[in-house]
C-alpha positions as CSV (number, residue, x, y, z in Angstrom):
1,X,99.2,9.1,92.0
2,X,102.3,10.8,91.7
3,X,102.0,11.6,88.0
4,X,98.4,12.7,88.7
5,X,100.0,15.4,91.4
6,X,101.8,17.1,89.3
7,X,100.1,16.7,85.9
8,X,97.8,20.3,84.9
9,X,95.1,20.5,87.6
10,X,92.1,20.0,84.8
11,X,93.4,16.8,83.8
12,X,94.0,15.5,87.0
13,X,90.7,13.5,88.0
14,X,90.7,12.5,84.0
15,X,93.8,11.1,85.1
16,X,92.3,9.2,87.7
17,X,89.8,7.8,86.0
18,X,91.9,6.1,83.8
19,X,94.3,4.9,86.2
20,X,91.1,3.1,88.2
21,X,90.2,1.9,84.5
22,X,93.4,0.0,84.1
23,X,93.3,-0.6,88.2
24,X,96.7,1.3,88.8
25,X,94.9,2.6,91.9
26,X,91.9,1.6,94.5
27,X,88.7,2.4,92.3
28,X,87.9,4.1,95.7
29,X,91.2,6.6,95.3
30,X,90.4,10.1,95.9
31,X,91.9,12.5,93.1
32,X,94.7,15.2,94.3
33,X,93.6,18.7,94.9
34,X,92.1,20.8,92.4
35,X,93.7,23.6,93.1
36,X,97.4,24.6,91.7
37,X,99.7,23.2,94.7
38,X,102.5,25.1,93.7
39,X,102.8,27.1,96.9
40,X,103.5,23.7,98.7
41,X,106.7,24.0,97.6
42,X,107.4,26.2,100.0
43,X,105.7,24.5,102.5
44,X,109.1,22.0,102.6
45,X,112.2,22.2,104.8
46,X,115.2,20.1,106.5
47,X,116.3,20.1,109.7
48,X,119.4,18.5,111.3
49,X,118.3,16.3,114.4
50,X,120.2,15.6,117.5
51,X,120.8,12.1,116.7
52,X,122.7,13.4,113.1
53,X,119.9,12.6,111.2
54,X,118.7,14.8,108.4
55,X,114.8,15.0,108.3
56,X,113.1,16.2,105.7
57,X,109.9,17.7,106.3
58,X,107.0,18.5,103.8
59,X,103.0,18.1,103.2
60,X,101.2,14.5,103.1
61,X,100.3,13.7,99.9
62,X,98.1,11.1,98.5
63,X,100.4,9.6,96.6
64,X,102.3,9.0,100.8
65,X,99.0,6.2,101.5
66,X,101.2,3.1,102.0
67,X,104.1,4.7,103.4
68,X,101.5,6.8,105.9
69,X,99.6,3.2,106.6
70,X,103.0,1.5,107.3
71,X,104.1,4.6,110.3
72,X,100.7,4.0,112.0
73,X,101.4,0.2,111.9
74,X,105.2,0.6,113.1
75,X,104.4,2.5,116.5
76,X,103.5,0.9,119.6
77,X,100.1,0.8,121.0
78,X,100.9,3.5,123.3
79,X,102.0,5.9,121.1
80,X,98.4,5.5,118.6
81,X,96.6,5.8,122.4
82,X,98.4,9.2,123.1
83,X,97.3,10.1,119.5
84,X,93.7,8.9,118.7
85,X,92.5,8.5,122.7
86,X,91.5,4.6,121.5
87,X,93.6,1.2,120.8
88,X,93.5,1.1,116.9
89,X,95.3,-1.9,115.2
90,X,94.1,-1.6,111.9
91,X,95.0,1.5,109.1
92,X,93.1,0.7,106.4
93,X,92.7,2.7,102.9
94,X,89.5,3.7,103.9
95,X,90.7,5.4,106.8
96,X,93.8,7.1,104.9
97,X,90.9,8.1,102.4
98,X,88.6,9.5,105.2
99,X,91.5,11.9,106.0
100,X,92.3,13.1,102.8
101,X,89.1,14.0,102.4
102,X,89.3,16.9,104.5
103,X,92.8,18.0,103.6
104,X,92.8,21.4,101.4
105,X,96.1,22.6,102.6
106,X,94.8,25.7,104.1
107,X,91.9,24.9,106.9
108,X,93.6,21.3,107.5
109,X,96.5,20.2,106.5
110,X,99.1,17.5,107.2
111,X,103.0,17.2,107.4
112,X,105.2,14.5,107.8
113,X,108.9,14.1,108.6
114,X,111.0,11.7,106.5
115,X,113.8,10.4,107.1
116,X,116.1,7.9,104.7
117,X,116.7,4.4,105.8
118,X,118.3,1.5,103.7
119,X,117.7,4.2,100.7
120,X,114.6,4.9,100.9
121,X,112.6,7.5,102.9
122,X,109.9,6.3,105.7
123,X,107.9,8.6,107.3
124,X,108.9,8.5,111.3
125,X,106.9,11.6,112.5
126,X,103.3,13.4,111.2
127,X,102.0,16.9,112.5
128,X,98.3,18.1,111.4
129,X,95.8,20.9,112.1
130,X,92.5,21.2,111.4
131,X,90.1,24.4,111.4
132,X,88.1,25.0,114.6
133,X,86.4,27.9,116.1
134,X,87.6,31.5,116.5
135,X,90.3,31.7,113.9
136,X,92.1,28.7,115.7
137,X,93.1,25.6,114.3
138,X,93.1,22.1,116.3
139,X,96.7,20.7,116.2
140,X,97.9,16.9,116.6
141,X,101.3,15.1,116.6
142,X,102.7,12.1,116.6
143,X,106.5,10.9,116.6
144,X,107.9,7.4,116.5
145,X,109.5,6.9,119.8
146,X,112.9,6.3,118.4
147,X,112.4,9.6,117.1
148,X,111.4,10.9,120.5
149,X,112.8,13.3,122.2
150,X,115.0,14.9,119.7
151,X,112.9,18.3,118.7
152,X,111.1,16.6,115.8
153,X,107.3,18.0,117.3
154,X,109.2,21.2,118.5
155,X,109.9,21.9,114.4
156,X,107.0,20.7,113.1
157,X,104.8,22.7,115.6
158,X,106.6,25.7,114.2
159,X,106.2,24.7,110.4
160,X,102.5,24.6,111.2
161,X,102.3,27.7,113.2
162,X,103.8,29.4,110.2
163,X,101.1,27.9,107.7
164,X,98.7,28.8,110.2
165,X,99.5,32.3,110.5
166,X,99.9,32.6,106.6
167,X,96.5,30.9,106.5
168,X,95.3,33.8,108.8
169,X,95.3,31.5,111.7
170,X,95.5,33.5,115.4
171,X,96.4,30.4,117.4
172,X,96.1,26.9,118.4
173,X,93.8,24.5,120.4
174,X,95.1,21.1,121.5
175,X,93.3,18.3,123.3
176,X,96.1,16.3,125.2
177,X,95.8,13.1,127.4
178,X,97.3,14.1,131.3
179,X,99.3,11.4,131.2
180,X,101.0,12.4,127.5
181,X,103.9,14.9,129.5
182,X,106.4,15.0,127.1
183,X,103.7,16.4,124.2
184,X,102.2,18.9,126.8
185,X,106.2,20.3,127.7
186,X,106.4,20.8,123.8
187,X,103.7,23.1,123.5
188,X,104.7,25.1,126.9
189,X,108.0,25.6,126.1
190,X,106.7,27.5,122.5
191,X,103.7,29.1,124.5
192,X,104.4,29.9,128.2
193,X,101.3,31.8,128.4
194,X,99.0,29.3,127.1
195,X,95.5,28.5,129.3
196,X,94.8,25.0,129.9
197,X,91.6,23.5,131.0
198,X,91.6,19.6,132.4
199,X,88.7,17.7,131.6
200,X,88.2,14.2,133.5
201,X,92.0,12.5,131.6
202,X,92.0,15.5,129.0
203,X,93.7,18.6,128.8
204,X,92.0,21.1,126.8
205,X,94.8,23.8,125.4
206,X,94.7,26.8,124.0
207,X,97.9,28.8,122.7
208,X,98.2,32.4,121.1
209,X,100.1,33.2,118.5
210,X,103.2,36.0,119.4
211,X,103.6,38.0,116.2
């Protein structure tokens, strides 16, 4: 999958094909993006953490499946409920597949924080928007808890709100349990002026972009 990223974009799904041939991959795989993702490259930063860690922060990729599978299995059950609104114990490659789907890297898109333990890298926080209604984009975090509380959504909801804008994006939309106060202080303390609508457990958000 890797190879297939950054081979030409026309010989990308031929590549593919003859990896599910040889069954390198899940017959099932979706090839990368058509497009030339060049302009991702920008899309990729570091920031220092208040714990000392370095994070490195970039766009999900398909060639991320088992490390993305393997962050959703290593949080707690609370942290998926804050997330998805439902107890979900299984994240299978047809759900990973199901998301990619949709990712284009303008109207939704995905980004993940990594971080490097015993020399490797392991995902420990994911931000994504998806397109919604009046130029807005719907936005979603989630940040293993020993991760918590150390800016990690605070940087990538201003990562996104930069691809947003450059996507023409005027602001964001957020659906956030009541209960879930640490997510709802993050987006306040970027947008003060943002309206909030509560809906039985739900708060419905919706935040402006300051130019």
């Amino acid at each position: 999958m890797e190879l297939a990223q950054i081979a030409h974009p026309k010989f990308r799904e031929e590549l593919i094909d003859e990896a599910k041939k040889h069954r390198y991959i899940f017959k099932d795989q979706m090839p990368p993006h058509k497009a030339d993702l060049l302009f991702l490259e920008g899309y990729k930063s570091h920031k220092q953490l208040k714990n000392g860690k370095n994070m490195a922060v970039r766009p999900l990729l398909p060639s991320d499946e088992f490390a993305y599978r393997n962050f959703f299995y290593s949080l707690k059950d609370e942290t998926v409920y804050f997330r998805f609104f439902q107890r979900i114990k299984t994240f299978s490659h047809e759900m990973a597949q199901q998301h990619w789907a949709s990712v284009d890297y303008s109207t939704h898109i995905s980004i993940i924080g990594l971080v490097r333990n015993k020399g490797r890298k392991e995902i420990m926080s994911i931000g994504t928007y998806a397109e919604a209604e009046n130029k807005r984009a719907e936005i979603a975090f989630v940040v293993r808890e020993d991760f918590q509380g150390l800016g990690v959504a605070s940087y990538l909801l201003e990562v996104l709100e930069g691809i947003a804008k450059n996507n023409k994006y005027v602001g964001f939309t957020a659906i956030v349990l009541r209960e879930n106060a640490a997510m709802i202080k993050v987006f306040k303390k970027r947008y003060p002026e943002m309206k909030i609508r509560a809906d039985e457990g739900e708060l419905s958000l919706t935040m402006d972009f300051i130019e």
